[in-house]
C-alpha positions in Angstrom: 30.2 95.7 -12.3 27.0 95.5 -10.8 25.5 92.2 -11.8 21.7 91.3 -13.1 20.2 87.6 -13.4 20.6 86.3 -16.5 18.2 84.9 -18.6 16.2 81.5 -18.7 17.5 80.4 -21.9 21.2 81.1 -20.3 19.9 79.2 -16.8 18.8 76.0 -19.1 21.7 75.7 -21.2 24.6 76.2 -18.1 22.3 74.5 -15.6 19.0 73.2 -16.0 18.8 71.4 -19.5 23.1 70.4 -19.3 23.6 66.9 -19.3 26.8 64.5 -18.8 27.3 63.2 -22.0 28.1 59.7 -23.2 27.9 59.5 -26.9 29.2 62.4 -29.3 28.1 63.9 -32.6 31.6 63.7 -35.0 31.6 67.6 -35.2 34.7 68.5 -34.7 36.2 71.1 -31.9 38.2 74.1 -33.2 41.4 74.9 -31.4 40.2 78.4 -31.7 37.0 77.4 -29.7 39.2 75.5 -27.0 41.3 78.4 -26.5 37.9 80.6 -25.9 36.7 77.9 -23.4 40.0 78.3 -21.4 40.4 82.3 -22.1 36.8 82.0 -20.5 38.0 79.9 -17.6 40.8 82.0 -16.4 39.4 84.5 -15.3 37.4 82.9 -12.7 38.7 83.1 -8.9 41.4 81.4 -7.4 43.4 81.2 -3.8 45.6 84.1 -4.2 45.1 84.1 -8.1 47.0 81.1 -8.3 45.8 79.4 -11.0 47.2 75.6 -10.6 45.2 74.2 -13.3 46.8 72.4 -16.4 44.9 71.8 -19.2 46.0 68.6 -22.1 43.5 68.9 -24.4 43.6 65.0 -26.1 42.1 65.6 -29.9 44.8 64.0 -32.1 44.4 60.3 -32.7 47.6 59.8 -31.6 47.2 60.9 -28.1 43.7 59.3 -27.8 45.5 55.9 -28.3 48.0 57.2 -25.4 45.1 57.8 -23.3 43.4 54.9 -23.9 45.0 52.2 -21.8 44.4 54.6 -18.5 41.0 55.0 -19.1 38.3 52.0 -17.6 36.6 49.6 -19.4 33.1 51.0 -19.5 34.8 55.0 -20.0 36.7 53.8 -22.9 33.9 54.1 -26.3 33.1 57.6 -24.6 36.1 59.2 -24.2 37.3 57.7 -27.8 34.9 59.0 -29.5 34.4 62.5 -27.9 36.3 65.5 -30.2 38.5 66.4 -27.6 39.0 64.9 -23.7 40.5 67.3 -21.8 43.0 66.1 -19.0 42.3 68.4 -16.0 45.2 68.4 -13.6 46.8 71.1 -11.2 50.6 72.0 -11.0 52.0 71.0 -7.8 54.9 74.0 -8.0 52.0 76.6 -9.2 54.0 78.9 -6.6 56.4 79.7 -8.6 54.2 81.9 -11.0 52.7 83.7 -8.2 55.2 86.5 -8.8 54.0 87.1 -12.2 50.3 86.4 -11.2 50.1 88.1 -7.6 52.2 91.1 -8.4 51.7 92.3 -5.1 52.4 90.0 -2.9 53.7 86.9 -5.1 57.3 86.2 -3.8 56.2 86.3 0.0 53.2 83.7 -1.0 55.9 81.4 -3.3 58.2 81.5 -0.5 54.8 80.8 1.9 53.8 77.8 -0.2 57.6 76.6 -1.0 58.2 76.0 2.3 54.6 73.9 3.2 54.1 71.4 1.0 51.2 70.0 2.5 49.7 73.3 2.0 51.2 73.6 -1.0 49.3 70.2 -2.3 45.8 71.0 -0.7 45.9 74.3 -2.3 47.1 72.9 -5.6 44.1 70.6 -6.0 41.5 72.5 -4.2 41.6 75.5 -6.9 42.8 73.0 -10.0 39.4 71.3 -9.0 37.4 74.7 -9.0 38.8 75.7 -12.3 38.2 72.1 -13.6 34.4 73.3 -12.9 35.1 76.5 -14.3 35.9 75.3 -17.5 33.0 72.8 -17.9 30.9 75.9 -17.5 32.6 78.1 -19.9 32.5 74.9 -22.4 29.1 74.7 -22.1 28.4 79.1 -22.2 30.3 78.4 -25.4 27.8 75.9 -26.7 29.7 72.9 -26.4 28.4 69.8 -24.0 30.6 68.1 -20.8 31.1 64.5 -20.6 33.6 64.4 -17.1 34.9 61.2 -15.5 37.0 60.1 -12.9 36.7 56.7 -14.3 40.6 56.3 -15.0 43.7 55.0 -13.5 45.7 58.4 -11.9 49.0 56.9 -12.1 48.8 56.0 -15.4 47.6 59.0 -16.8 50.2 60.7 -15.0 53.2 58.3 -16.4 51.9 58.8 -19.8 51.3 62.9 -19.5 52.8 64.3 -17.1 56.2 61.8 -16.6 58.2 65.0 -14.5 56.0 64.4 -11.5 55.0 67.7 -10.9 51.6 68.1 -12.5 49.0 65.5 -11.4 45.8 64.8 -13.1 42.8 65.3 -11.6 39.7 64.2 -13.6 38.6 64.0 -17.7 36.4 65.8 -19.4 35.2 65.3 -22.4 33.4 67.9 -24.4 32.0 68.2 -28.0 28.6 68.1 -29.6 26.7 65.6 -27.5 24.3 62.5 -29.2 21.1 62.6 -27.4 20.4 59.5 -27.6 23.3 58.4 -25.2 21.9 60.5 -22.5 20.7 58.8 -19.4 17.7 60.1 -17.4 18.2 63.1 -14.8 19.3 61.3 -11.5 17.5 63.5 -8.1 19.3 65.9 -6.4 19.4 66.2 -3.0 16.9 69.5 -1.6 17.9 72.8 0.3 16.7 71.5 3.1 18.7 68.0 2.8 22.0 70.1 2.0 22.1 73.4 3.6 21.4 75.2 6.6 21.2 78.9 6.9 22.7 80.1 10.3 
């Protein structure tokens, strides 16, 4: 595929007009629409296509009261009343799907990562966090607005979700129909020139 720039409208609602949200419209989110948003995600690149991402996608009242008491003070009215927070985490053991996901060369990679399990962490959270990004852009292709946080207690969150130890949660992110009004002005960005180099 040989690919073109796409357009303005598409630039403003991915980039230039997206805004971390703080307050949420009550629209609901669809499971059907989550599972586009991750079906979307996927297929973006990972180390050795291994995918360590784990989605929990909190909508139910029920499990937004579990999530709660993890979450900090001033996090808590967002992430309560967003549709759906999603917990973004990455599998620590993600080798052991690599022979399903990297048919070619999966059992010398598990065996590769088994047996380093520093490498085996870095790698784990490295591309969990990439596909953490993925899916906040493939929420917002899909129309829906990002709210993410790392405003939350780890351990906790991992206790409550996650109790075997092996997945670990990485940040929040809530999504949903976002209230302008809880929008904060645009902080700067830094310039090319303050952030990159060409060599």
């Amino acid at each position: 595929m040989t690919g073109t720039a796409i357009n303005d409208q598409a630039l403003d609602q991915l980039f230039l007009e997206a805004r971390t949200q703080n307050a949420w419209k009550p629209d609901p989110v669809s499971e059907e629409l989550l599972r586009q948003v991750y079906d979307l995600a996927r297929m973006a690149p990972t180390s050795a296509n291994s995918c360590p991402a784990r989605f929990v996608m909190v909508a139910s009242a029920e499990a937004k009261e579990r999530l709660k008491p993890h979450i900090l003070p001033t996090n808590v009215d967002k992430i309560m009343a967003a549709p759906v927070s999603v917990i973004v985490a990455h599998d620590l053991q993600f080798y052991d799907k690599l022979p399903q996901l990297f048919p070619h060369g999966g059992d010398a990679y598990k065996g590769y990562f088994a047996s380093n399990e520093t490498l085996a962490v870095e790698t784990a959270f490295r591309n969990g966090s990439l596909q953490g990004a993925y899916f906040i852009m493939a929420a917002r292709a899909l129309g829906l607005d990002c709210g993410p946080i790392s405003g939350f207690n780890n351990a906790g969150v991992d206790a409550e979700f996650f109790p075997d130890g092996v997945v670990k949660s990485n940040f929040i992110c809530a999504i949903g129909h976002g209230d302008p009004a809880g929008v904060w002005p645009r902080n700067p960005r830094l310039s090319f020139e303050e952030a990159c180099r060409i060599l």
